[in-house]
C-alpha positions in Angstrom: 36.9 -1.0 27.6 40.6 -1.3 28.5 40.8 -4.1 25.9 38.8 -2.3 23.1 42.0 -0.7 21.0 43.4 -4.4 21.0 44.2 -5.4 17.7 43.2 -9.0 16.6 43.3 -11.4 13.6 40.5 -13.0 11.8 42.0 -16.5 13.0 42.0 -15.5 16.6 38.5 -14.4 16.1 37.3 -17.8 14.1 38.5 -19.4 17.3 36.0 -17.7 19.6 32.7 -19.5 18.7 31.0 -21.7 21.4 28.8 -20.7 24.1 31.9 -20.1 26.3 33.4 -17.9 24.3 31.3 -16.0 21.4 32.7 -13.5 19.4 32.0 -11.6 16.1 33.1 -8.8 13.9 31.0 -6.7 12.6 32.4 -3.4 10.4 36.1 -4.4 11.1 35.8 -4.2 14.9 35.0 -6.9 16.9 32.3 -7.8 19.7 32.4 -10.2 22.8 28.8 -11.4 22.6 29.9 -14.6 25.4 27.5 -12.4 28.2 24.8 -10.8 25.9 23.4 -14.2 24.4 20.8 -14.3 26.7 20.0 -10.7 26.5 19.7 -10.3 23.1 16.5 -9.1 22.2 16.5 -11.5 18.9 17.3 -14.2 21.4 20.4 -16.5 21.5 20.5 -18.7 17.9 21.0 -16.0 15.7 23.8 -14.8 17.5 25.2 -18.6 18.1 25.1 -18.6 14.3 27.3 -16.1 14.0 30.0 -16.9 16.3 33.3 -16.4 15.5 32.4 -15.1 12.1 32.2 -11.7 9.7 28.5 -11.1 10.8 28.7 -7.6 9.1 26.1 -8.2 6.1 24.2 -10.1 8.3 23.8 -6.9 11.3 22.7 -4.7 8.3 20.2 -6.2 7.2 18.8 -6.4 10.9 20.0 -2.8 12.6 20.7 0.3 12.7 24.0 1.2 12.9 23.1 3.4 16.5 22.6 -0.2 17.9 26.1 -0.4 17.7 26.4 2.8 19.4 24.2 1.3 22.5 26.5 -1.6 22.9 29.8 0.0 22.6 31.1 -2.0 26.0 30.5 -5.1 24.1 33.5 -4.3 21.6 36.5 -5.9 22.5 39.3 -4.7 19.9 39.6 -3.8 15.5 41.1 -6.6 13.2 44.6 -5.2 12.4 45.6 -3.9 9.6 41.3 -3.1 8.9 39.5 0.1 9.5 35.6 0.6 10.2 34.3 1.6 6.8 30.8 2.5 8.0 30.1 6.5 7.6 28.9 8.2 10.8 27.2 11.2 10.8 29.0 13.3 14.0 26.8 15.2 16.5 25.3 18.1 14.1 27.2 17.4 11.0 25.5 17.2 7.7 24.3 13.4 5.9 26.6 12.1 2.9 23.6 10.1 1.7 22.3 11.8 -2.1 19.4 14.2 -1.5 19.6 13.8 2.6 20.3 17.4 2.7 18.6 20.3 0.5 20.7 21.3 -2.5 22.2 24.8 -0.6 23.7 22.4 2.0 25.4 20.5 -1.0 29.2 22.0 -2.0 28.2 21.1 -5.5 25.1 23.9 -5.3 24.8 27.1 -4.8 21.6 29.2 -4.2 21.1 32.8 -3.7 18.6 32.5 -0.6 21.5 31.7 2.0 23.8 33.7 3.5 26.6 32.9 6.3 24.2 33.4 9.2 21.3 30.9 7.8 24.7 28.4 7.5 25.7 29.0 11.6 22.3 28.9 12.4 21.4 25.7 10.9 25.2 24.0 12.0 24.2 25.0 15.8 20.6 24.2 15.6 21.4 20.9 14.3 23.9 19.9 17.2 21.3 21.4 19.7 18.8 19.1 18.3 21.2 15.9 18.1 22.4 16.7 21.8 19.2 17.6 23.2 16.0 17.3 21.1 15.9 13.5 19.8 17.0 12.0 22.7 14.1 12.9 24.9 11.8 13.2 21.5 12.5 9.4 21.2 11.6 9.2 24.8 8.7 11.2 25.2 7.1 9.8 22.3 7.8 6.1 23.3 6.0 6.8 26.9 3.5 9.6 25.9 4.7 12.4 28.8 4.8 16.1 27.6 8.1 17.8 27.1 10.7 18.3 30.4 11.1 21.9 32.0 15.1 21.3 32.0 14.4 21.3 27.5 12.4 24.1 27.4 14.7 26.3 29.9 17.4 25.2 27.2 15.6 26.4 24.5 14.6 29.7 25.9 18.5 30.2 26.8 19.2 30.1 23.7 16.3 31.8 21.8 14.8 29.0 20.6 11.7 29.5 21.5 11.9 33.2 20.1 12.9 32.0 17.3 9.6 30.0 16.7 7.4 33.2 16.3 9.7 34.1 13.2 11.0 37.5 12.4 10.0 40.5 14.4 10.7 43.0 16.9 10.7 40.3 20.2 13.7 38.8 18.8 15.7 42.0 17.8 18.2 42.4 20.7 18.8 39.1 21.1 21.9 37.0 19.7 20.5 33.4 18.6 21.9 29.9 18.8 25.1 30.2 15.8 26.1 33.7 17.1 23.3 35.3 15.1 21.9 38.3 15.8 18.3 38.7 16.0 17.8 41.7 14.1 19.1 39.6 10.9 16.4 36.8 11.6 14.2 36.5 8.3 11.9 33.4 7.3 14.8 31.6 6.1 16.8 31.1 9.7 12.7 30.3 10.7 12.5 27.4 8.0 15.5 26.0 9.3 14.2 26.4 12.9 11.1 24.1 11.8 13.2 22.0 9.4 15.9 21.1 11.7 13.3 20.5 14.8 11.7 18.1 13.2 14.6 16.1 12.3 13.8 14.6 15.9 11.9 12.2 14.1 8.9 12.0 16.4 5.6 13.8 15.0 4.0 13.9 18.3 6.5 15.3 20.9 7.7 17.3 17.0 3.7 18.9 18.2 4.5 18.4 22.1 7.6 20.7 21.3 5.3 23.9 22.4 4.4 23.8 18.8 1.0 25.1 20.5 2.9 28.3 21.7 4.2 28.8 17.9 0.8 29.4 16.5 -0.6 31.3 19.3 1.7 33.7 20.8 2.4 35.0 17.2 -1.5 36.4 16.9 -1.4 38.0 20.5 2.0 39.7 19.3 0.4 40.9 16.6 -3.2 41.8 17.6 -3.5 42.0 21.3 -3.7 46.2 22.1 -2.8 46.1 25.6 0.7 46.6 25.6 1.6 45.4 29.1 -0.3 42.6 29.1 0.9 41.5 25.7 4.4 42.3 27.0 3.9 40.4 30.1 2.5 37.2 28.1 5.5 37.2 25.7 8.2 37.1 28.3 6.4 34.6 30.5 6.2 32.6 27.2 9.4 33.0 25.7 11.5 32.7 29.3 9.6 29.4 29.5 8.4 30.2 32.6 4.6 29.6 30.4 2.9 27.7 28.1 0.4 28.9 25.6 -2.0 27.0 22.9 -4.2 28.1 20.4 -8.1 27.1 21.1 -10.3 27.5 17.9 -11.5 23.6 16.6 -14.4 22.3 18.0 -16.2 19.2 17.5 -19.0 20.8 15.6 -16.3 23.0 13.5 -13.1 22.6 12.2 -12.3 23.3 9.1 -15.3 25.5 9.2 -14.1 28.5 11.2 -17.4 29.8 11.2 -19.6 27.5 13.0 -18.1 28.0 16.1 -20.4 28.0 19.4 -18.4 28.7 21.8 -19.7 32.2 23.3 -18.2 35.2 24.9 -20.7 37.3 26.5 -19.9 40.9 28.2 -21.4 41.2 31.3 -23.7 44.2 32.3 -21.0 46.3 33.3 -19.3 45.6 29.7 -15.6 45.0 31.6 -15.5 41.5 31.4 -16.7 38.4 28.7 -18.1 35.3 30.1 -16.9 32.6 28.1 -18.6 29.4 27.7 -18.0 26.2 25.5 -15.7 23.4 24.3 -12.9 22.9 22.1 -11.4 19.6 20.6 -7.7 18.7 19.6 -6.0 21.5 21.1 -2.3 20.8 20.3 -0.8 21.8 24.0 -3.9 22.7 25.6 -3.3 20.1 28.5 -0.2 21.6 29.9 -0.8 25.4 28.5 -1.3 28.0 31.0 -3.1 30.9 28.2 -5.6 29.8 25.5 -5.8 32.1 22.3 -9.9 31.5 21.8 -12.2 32.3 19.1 -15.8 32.8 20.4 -18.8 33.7 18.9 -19.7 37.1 20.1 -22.9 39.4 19.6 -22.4 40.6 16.1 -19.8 37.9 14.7 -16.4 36.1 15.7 -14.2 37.3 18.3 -10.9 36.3 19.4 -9.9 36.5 23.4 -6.9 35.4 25.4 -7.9 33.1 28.3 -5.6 32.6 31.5 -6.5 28.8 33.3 -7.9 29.2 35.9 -11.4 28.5 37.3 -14.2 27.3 34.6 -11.2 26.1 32.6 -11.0 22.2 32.1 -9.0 20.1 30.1 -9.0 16.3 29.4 -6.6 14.5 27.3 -7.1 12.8 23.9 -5.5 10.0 22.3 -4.8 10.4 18.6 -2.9 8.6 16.0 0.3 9.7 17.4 2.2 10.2 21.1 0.3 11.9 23.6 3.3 13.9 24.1 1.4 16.5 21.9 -0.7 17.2 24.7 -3.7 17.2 22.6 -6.8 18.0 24.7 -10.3 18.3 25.3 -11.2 21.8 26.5 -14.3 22.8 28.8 -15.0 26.8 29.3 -17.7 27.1 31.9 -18.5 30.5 32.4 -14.7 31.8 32.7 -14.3 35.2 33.5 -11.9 37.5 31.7 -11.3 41.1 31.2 -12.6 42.7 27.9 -9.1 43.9 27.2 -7.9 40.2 26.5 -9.7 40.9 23.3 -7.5 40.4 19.8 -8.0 42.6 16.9 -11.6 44.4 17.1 -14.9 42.8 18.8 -16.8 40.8 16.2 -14.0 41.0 13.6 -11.9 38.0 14.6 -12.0 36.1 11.4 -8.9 38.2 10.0 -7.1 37.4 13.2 -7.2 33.6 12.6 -6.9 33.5 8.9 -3.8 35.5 9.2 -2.1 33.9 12.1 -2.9 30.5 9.7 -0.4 31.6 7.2 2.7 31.5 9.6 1.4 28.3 10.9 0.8 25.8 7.7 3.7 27.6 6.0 5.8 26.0 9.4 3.6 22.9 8.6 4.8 22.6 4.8 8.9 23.1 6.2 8.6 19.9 8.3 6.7 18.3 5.9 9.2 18.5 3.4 12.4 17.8 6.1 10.0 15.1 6.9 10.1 13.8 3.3 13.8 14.0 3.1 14.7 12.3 6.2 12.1 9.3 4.9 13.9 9.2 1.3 17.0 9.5 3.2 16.1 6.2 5.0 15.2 4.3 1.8 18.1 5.1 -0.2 20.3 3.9 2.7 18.3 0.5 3.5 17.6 0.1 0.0 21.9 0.1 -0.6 22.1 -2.4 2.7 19.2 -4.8 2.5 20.3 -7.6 0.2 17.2 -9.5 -1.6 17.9 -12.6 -3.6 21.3 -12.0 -3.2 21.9 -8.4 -4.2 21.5 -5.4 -2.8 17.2 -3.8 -3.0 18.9 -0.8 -5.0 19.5 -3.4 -7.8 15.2 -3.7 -8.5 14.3 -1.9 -11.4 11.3 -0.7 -9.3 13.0 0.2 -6.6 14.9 3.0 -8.1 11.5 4.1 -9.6 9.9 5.0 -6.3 13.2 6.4 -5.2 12.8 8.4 -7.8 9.3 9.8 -7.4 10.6 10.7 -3.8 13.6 12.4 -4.8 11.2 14.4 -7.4 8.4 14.9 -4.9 11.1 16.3 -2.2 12.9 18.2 -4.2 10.1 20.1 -5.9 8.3 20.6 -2.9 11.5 22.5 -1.3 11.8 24.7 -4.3 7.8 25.8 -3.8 8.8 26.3 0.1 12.2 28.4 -1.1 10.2 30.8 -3.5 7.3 31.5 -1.0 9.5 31.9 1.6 11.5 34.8 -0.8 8.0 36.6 -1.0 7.3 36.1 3.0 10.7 38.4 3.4 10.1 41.0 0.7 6.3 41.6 2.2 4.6 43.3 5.1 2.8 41.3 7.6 -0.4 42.9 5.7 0.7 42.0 2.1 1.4 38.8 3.2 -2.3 38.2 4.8 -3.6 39.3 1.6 -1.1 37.7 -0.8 0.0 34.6 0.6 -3.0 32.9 2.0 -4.2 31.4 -1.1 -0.7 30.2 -2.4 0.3 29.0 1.1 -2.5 26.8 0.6 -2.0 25.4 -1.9 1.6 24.6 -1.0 0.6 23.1 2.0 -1.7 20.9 0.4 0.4 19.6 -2.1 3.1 19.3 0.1 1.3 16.6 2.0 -0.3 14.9 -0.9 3.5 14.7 -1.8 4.0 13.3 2.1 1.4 10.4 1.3 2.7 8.8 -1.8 6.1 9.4 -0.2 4.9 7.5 2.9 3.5 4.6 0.9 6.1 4.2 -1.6 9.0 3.9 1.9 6.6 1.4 3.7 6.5 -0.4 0.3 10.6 -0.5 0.2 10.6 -1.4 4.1 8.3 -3.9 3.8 7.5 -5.5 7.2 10.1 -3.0 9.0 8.2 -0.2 7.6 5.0 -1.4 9.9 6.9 -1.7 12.8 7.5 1.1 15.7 11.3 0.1 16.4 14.1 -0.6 14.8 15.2 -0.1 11.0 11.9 0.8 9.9 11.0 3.3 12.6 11.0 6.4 10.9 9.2 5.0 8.2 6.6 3.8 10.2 6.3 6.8 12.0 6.2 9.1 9.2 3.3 6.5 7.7 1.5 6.7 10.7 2.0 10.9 11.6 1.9 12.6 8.2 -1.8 12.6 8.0 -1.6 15.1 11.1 -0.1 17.7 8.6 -2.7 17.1 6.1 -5.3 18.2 8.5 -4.0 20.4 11.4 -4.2 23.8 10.2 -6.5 23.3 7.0 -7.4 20.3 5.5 -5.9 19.5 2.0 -9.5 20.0 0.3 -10.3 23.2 2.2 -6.5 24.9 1.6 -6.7 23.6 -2.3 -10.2 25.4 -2.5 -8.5 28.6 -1.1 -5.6 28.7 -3.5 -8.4 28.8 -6.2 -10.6 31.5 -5.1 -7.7 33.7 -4.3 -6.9 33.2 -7.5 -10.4 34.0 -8.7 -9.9 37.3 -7.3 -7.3 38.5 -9.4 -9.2 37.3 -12.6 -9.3 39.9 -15.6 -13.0 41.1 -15.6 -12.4 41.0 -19.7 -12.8 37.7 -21.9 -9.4 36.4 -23.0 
């Protein structure tokens, strides 16, 4: 790179373009291509075609600009008297592209959510995520291994992973990523935790990311009686040093929590449940070390925490997305486990899971919607580069009109997030069980109703690209492929809408109106 400031001209470069010598300029610099012909993945004519010339529009409508980026020791020098006019977003900085970011990050908007601390928590998160999450997400979801031990210590050294449970006493006494202290933590600072950690752009290590310990350890924080156990769990968890997943879907119920046969019967003595059964497309459960398990018991449903160890068998599954989710297979053959690893009261688990469901699909709906604006993000920038019949995509009529819809769907969907997310920190854990459950619902499934015409309208725009699992189309495609996760982890779209109705049945004035 000793050559790379060199300033050149447009006639030295024109001279450069045979097979011994093959340069280009692309975004005012310019590239020795002379050794990479026969590497290029695109092979060698469409670079020979391009020798010695302004290949600029022509990259574009190819690449990314990060393929740049990967082949910066190819750049040889800038054309004098010309600067690089391509914008590039800086390690945690914030997108210039319309509607990339939500209106509170805009200086033209204001919003009376945020306050100073939700702003340094999102501007640290962000660089955390562009240092350290997206590289290895790309990674691990390109090869399908679970998430390294080197991210997770990083992310329980800074609080991350406390920070995933949401607001509450575990996090008080702790000062988060942005200088925040955890005492100030409210459902705001934990949307942007799931909005910015799924900018990562990978749905299954985005699931992979102990998204399994999110939903889990929040019930035994809030329903497991033995202290010291409970204690002991949460700092094994949160230091990293263990990995926890919540066990409740089988393959003869999903949806419908109360068909569950697994069993958890007490032995003679009544100190112990013997727990036996499967469970199917536990997010985590291959690498988790604790398993937060509904049962059927005696009288009802009953919720227990259950360490690995012997009886406990996991086998992987292979879904629609990365394996770096860790999706499994679970086998409980007459595991052993203290009666105290009970949740909640004995028969009376139902209100365990259907509480602990809110947190979890109202985390859902957050990436969802970041989700949604990273995809219209995407199409509004290849839609401005890609030229079609010799202008620019943005230029169709019907174009703009699905950038449009997106834009709408996006922006209306974060609004519904903002206002239940306001109600989440002016209620009790209890109001919000009782409150929330039916309009989280129906959030959730509107959010990824939104998700699938967004989807389809950004493959539509990508065309060819938009099907493919690299390049300029690769967050389209996996966003096309992944967002159906959304619409049925947690709830499925049919069963969540129902809710939001009969809660609201509830409330119905017993008088004619």
């Amino acid at each position: 790179m000793a050559e790379a400031q060199k300033n050149l001209t447009r006639e030295e470069v024109a001279k450069n373009n045979t097979e011994e010598s093959l340069w280009c300029i692309i975004d005012h610099q310019v590239y020795d291509l002379t050794d990479f012909v026969d590497a290029h993945p695109g092979g060698s004519v469409v670079l020979n075609q391009v020798g010695g010339q302004d290949a600029t529009q022509a990259f574009f409508n190819l690449h990314r600009y990060e393929v740049l980026e990967k082949y910066e020791s190819l750049r040889i020098g800038t054309l004098k008297d010309e600067k690089p006019e391509v914008v590039v977003r800086p390690a945690g900085g914030l997108s210039p592209v319309p509607y990339a970011e939500p209106a509170w990050l805009t200086p033209q908007f204001k919003s009376p959510y945020y306050n100073e601390t939700h702003r340094s928590l999102r501007a640290a998160l962000r660089k955390f995520v562009d240092l350290y999450v997206t590289p290895e997400a790309q990674e691990k979801e390109n090869d399908g291994t679970y998430i390294s031990q080197k991210l997770v210590d990083r992310m329980a050294e800074t609080n991350i992973l406390a920070m995933r449970l949401g607001p509450g006493e575990h996090i008080h006494n702790r000062t988060l990523i942005g200088n925040v202290p955890g005492e100030k933590f409210d459902y705001f600072h934990d949307m942007l935790v799931a909005q910015e950690l799924s900018r990562a752009s990978a749905r299954g290590f985005q699931d992979g990311n102990l998204s399994g310990l999110m939903i889990s350890l929040t019930a035994v924080r809030q329903w497991l009686k033995n202290k010291p156990l409970r204690e002991k769990v949460t700092e094994e968890c949160l230091s990293g040093k263990k990995y926890m997943c919540l066990a409740i879907t089988e393959a003869f119920a999903g949806s419908d929590v109360a068909g569950l046969r697994t069993t958890a019967t007490k032995t003679p003595d009544g100190k112990h449940y013997i727990i036996n059964g499967t469970k199917k497309w536990i997010t985590n459960g291959m690498f988790s070390d604790y398993f937060v398990t509904g049962c059927r018991t005696e009288k009802g449903f009953s919720v227990i925490l259950i360490p690995r160890g012997e009886g406990v068998e996991t086998k992987r599954i292979k879904t629609s997305y990365s394996t770096a989710a860790a999706t499994a297979f679970i086998e409980f053959s007459n595991v052993k486990v203290p009666v105290d690893h009970l949740l909640g009261e004995e028969h009376n688990g139902f209100i365990v899971i259907m509480s602990n469901f809110n947190h979890e699909r109202w985390s859902m709906t957050a990436a969802v919607v970041r989700w949604m604006r990273t995809v219209t993000e995407e199409c509004l920038k290849w839609s401005h580069q890609r030229i079609v019949f010799g202008k620019p995509l943005i230029t169709q009529p019907v174009i703009r009109a699905k950038l449009a819809a997106m834009i709408q769907r996006t922006e209306a969907t974060q609004a519904w997030l903002e206002h239940i997310t306001y109600q989440m920190n002016n209620m009790s854990y209890a109001q919000q069980s009782k409150l929330l459950g039916g309009p989280i619902g129906l959030l959730k499934a509107y959010s990824t109703r939104c998700a699938h015409e967004v989807a389809d309208d950004a493959v539509n725009i990508f065309g060819g690209r938009g099907l493919t699992q690299s390049g300029m189309g690769k967050i389209v495609e996996g966003f096309h492929r992944g967002y159906k996760f959304d619409a049925i982890l947690g709830g499925t779209e049919e069963i969540l809408s129902d809710l939001g109705v009969r809660q609201a049945m509830k409330q119905m004035p017993n008088a004619k109106l």
